[in-house]
C-alpha positions in Angstrom: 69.6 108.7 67.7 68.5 105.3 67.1 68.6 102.2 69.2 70.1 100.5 66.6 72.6 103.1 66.3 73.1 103.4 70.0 74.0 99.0 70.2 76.4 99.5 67.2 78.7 102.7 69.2 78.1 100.9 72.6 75.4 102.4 74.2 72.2 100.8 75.0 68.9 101.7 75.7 67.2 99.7 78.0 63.4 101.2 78.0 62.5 99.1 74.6 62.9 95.4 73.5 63.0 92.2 75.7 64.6 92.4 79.3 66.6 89.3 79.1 67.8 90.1 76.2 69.1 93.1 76.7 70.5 92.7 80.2 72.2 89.6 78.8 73.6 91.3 76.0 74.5 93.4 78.7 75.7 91.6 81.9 78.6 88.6 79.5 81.2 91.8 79.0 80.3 93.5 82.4 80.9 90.1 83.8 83.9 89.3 81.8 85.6 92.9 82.9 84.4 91.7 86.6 85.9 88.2 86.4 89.0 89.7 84.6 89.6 92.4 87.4 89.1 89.7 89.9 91.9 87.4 88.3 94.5 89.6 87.5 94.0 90.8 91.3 94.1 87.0 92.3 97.4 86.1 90.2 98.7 89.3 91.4 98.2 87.6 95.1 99.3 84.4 94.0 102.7 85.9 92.7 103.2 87.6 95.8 102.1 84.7 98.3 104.6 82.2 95.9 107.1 85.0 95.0 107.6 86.8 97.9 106.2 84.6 100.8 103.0 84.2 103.1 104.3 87.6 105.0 103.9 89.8 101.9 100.6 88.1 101.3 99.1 89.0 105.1 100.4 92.7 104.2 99.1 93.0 100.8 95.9 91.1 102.0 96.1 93.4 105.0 95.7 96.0 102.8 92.1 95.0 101.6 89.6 96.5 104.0 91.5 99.7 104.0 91.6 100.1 100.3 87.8 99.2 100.1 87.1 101.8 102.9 88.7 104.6 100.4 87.9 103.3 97.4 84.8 101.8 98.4 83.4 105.2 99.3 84.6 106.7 95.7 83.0 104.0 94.1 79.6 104.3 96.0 79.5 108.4 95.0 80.4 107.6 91.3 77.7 104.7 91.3 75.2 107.2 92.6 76.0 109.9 90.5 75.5 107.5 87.3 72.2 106.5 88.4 71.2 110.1 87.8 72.7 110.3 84.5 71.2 106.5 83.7 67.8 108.1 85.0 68.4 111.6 83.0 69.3 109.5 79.9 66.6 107.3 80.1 64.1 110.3 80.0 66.1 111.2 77.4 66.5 114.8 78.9 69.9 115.9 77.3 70.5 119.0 78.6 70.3 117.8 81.8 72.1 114.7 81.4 74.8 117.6 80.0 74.7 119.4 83.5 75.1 116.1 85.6 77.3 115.1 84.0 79.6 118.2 84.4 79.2 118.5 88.0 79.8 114.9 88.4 83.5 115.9 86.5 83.7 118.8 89.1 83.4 116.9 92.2 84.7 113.8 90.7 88.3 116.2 90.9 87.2 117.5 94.3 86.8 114.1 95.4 90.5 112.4 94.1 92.4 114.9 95.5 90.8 115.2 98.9 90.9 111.1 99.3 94.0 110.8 98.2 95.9 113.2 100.4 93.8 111.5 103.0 94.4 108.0 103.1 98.1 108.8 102.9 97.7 110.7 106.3 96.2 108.6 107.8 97.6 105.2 106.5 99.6 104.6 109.4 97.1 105.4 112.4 94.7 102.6 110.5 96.8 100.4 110.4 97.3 100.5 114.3 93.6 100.4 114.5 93.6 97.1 112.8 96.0 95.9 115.3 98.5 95.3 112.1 101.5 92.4 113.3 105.2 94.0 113.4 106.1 91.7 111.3 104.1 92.8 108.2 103.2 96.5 109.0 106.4 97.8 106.6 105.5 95.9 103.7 101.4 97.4 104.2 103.1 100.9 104.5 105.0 101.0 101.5 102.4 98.8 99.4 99.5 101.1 100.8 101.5 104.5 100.4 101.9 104.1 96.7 98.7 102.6 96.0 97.0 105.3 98.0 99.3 108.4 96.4 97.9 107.5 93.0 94.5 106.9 94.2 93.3 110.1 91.9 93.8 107.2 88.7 91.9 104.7 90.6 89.1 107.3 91.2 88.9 108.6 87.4 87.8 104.9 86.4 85.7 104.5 88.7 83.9 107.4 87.7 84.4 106.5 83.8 83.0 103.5 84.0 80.0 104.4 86.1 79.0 106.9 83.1 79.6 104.4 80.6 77.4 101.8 82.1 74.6 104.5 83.0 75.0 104.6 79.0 74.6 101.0 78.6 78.0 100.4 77.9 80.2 97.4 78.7 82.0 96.6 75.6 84.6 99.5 76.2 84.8 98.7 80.5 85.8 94.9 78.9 88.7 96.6 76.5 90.1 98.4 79.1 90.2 95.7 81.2 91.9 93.5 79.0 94.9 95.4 78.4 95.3 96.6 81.0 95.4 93.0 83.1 97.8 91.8 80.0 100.2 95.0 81.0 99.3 94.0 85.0 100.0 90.7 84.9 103.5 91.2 83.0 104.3 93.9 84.8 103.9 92.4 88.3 106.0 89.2 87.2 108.8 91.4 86.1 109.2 93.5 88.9 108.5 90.9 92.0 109.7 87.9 90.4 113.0 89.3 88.3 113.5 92.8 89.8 112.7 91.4 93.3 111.3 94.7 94.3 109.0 93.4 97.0 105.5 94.7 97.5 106.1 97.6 95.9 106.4 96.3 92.6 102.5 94.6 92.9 101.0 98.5 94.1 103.5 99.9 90.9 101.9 97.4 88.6 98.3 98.3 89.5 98.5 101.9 89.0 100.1 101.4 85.8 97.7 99.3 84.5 94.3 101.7 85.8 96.1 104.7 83.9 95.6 102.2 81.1 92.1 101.3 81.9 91.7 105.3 82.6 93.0 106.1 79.0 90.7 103.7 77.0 87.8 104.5 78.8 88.3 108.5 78.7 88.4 107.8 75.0 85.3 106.2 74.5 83.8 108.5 76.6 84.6 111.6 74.2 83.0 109.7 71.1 79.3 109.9 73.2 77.1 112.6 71.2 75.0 113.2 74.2 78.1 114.5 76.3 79.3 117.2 74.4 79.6 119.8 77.1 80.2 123.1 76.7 81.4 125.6 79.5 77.6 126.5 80.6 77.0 122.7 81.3 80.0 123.6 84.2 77.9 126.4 85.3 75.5 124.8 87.3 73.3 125.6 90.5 73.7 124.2 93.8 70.8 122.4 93.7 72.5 120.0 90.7 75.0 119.3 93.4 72.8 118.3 95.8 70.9 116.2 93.4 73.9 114.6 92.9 75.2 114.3 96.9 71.8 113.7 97.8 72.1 110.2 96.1 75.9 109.5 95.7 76.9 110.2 99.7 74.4 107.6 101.1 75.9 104.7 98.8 79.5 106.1 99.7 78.7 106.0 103.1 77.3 102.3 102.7 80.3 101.1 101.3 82.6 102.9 103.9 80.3 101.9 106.9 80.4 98.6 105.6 84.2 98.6 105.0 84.6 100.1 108.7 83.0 96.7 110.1 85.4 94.9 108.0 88.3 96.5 109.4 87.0 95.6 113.0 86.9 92.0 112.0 90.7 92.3 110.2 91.9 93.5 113.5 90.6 90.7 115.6 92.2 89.0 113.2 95.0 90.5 113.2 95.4 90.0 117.1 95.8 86.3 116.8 99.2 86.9 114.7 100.4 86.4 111.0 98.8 82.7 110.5 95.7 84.2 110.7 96.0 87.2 108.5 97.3 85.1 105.8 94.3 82.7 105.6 92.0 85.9 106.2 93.6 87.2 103.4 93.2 84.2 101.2 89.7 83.8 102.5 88.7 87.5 101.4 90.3 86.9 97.8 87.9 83.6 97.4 84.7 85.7 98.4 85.4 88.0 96.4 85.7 86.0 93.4 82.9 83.7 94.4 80.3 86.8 94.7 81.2 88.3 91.3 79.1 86.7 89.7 76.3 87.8 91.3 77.8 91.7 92.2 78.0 92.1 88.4 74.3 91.2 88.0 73.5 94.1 90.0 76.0 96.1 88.7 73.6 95.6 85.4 70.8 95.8 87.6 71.5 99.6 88.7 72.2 100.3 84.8 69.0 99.1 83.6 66.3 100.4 86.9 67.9 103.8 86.5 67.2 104.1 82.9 63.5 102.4 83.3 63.2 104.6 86.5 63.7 107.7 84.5 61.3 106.7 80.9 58.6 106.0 83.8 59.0 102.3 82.4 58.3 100.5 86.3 57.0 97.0 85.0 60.1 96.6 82.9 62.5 96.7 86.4 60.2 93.8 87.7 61.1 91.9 84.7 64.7 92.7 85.0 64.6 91.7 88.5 63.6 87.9 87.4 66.4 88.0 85.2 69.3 89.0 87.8 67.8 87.1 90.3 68.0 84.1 87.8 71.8 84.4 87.7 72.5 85.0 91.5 71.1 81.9 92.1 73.1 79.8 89.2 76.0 81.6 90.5 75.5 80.3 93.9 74.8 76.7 92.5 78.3 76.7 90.7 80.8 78.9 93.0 79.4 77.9 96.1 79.8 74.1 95.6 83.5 74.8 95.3 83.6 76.6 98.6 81.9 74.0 100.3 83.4 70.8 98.8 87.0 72.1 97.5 88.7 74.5 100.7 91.7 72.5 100.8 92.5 72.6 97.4 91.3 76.4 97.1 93.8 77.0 100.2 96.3 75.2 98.7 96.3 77.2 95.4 97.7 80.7 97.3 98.8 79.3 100.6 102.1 77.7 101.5 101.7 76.7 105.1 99.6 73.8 106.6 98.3 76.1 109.7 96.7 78.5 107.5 95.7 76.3 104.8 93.4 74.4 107.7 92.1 77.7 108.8 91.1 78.0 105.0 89.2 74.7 105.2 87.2 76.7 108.3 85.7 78.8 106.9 85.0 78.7 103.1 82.6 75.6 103.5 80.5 77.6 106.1 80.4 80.9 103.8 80.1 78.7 100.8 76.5 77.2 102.1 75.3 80.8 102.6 77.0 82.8 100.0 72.9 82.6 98.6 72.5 85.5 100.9 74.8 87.9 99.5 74.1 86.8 95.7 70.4 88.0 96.2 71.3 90.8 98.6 73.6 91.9 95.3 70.7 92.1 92.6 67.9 93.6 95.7 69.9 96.3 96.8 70.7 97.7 93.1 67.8 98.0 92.1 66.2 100.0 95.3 69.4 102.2 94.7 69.0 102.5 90.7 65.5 103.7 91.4 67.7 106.8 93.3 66.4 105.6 97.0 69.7 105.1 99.0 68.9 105.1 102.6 67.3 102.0 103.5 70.4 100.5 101.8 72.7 103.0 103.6 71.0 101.7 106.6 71.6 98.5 105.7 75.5 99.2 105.9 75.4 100.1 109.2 73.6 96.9 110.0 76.2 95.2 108.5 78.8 97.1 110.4 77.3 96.3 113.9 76.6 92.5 113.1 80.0 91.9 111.6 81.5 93.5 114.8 79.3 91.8 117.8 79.7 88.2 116.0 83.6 88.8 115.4 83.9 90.0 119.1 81.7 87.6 120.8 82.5 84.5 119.1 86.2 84.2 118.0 87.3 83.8 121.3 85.1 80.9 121.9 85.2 79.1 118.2 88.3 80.4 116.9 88.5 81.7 113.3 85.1 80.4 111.9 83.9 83.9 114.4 85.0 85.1 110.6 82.7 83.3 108.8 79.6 83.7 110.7 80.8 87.1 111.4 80.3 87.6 107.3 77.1 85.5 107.5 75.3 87.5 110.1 76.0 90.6 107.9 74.6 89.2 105.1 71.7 87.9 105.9 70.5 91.1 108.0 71.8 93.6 105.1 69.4 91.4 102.6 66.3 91.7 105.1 66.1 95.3 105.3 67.2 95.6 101.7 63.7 93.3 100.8 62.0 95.4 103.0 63.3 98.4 101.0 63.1 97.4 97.2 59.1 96.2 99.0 58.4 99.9 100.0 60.2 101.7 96.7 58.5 99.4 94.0 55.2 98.4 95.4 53.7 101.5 95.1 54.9 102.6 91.6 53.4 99.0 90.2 50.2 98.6 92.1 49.5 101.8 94.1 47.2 103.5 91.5 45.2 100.8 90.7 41.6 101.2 91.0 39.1 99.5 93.4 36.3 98.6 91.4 33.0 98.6 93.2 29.6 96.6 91.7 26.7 96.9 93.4 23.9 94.5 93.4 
């Protein structure tokens, strides 16, 4: 099959032509699906803060580190199973790309069902962990039981997508996307703003519109000549599942460890009562906006490493690298001006109250000068992982876990709620050092270790 061929039915090969180009060409729909995804979750905030109150916003908001500590983990094993399949198809090695991909289906179904039943279990006993207020802790159970009970749908796109971009496609991730926010967006004013349903309504409205995304992308998916499967491709050793948990668990595990030290920090939060948890929560949907930017240019980056990684193409990742790195640090430019010189206004936009729009004004400035640290951390850490060496970066998670947790503990007792902020700094910053140190140790060698020492004598 033809490049030319592969741009026009979506896919994209990213071992021939110019870097920048193609990661470009890449990167505007993976960024618009990205940005999309981040506003219909922010309007779907912003109609429960202003539709149903700042107590439904601290539950929903609540909700946050939990959700990434379940879906966070799903998403790290589908993101390391792709880079095997990104790897397989850039060697171009069909058959097996055939066989990881199957067993990537078969634990992909292991995997929704077991998390699923899991997280509704155990919903309630984390919530106690994260010291959840009285006042909120109904609205988190019946938001985070429904959300959590269709957690399978959730699952299935993460997993589609992950194949499609190993494929080089981000035209069909942006379709999805965009129907399915249209169908979000109406759907969450009609059942919290005219049904008055509560925070039901906004978990209802999500899981409607993923079976969406799920449907479109499942689709596109079945149009790819190189996965036709048939039932041998299913029949596969163990040693294709360990391939496959050998890379996916560590990034899983990252995301979770990472997600754990979040929780820590939402439960000191917690402790100092609704006022807090509401600002937190507003604070988290304002990083997370902020940082997309940047977390889409390594999403692009772990597309286009894996697929290099696996033609042997190891000076066209150090190219890509310039280009990603180019647009973490234009993202940091733009979005974290507006942290620094805009909080009140940012506050304003999703909070009611004056006591936790002040709290806002704490702690987006002080993220906003170092938000730098995470943009780059982004773009370093994909490509280590896209280059299928997960550890360092698994180690970094635990890094982050431990420094989110001593600064939270030691300091917002003594400063108050910028602890948070620095809490989020700290992790940063000592995630991205050992991440350096990693993408240092993986790449090196493959560009300059087998270069030969020339020796003229006289």
């Amino acid at each position: 099959m033809s490049a030319k061929t592969n741009a026009k039915s979506g896919q994209r090969d990213f071992t021939k032509g110019s870097p920048v180009k193609l990661i470009l060409a890449f990167y505007w729909p993976l960024l618009l699906t990205s940005m999309l995804q981040q506003v219909y979750n922010f309007v779907d905030t912003l109609i429960v803060g202003k539709g149903l109150g700042d107590n439904a916003l601290a539950a929903v908001g609540n909700m946050g580190s939990i959700f990434f500590l379940i879906v966070g983990f799903s998403f790290g094993l589908a993101n390391g199973f792709s880079v095997l399949v990104a790897q397989s198809y850039g060697a171009k090695d069909i058959e097996q790309l055939r066989h990881r991909l199957a067993a990537t289906i078969v634990l992909g179904v292991i995997l929704a069902i077991s998390l699923s039943v899991m997280s509704v279990v155990f919903l309630p006993a984390l919530l106690n962990f994260m010291q959840t207020d009285p006042l909120i802790i109904g609205d988190s159970l019946k938001y985070g039981y429904i959300l959590f009970g269709g957690l399978s749908i959730g699952i299935c796109y993460n997993i589609a997508g992950s194949i499609l971009r190993a494929f080089g496609d981000s035209q069909t991730p942006l379709r999805a996307i965009i129907v399915s926010s249209i169908v979000n967006l109406f759907l969450d004013s009609l059942l919290i703003l005219v049904l008055k349903t509560g925070v039901e309504g906004a978990a209802i409205a999500t899981l409607v519109a993923q079976v969406i995304s799920v449907l479109i992308c499942i689709n596109r998916l079945k149009a790819i000549p190189e996965i036709k499967m048939q039932r041998e491709h299913f029949r596969n050793s163990i040693k294709v599942y360990l391939e496959l948990l050998k890379n996916g668990l560590p990034m899983a595990f990252m995301n979770s460890i990472t997600a754990v030290g979040c929780m820590v920090v939402q439960g000191f939060v917690n402790s100092y009562g609704v006022v807090y948890t509401a600002a937190y929560a507003a604070c988290g949907k304002y990083n997370n906006l902020f940082m997309n930017p940047a977390a889409t240019a390594g999403s692009a980056m772990t597309s286009y490493t894996s697929q290099n990684y696996g033609a042997g193409e190891y000076g066209r990742i150090k190219e890509g690298l310039k280009v990603c790195m180019g647009i973490s640090v234009v993202s940091y430019i733009l979005l974290g001006s507006l942290m620094v010189f805009f909080p009140a206004q940012l506050g304003g936009f999703l909070l009611s109250g004056k006591d936790q729009i002040d709290l806002v004004c704490q702690y987006l400035p002080r993220c906003g000068v170092m938000i730098i640290a995470v943009d780059v951390l982004f773009v370093v850490r994909a490509t280590v992982q896209g280059m299928g060496k997960p550890m360092l970066p698994m180690i970094s998670g635990i890094l982050e876990m431990v420094l989110r947790t001593f600064t939270v503990s030691f300091f917002i007792g003594r400063i108050g709620f910028p602890a948070t902020a620095y809490a989020e700094i700290s992790a940063w910053v000592g995630a991205l050092i050992v991440n350096v140190v990693a993408l240092y140790l993986a790449l090196y060698p493959l560009l300059y270790g087998k270069r030969k020492i020339v020796i003229t004598r006289c």
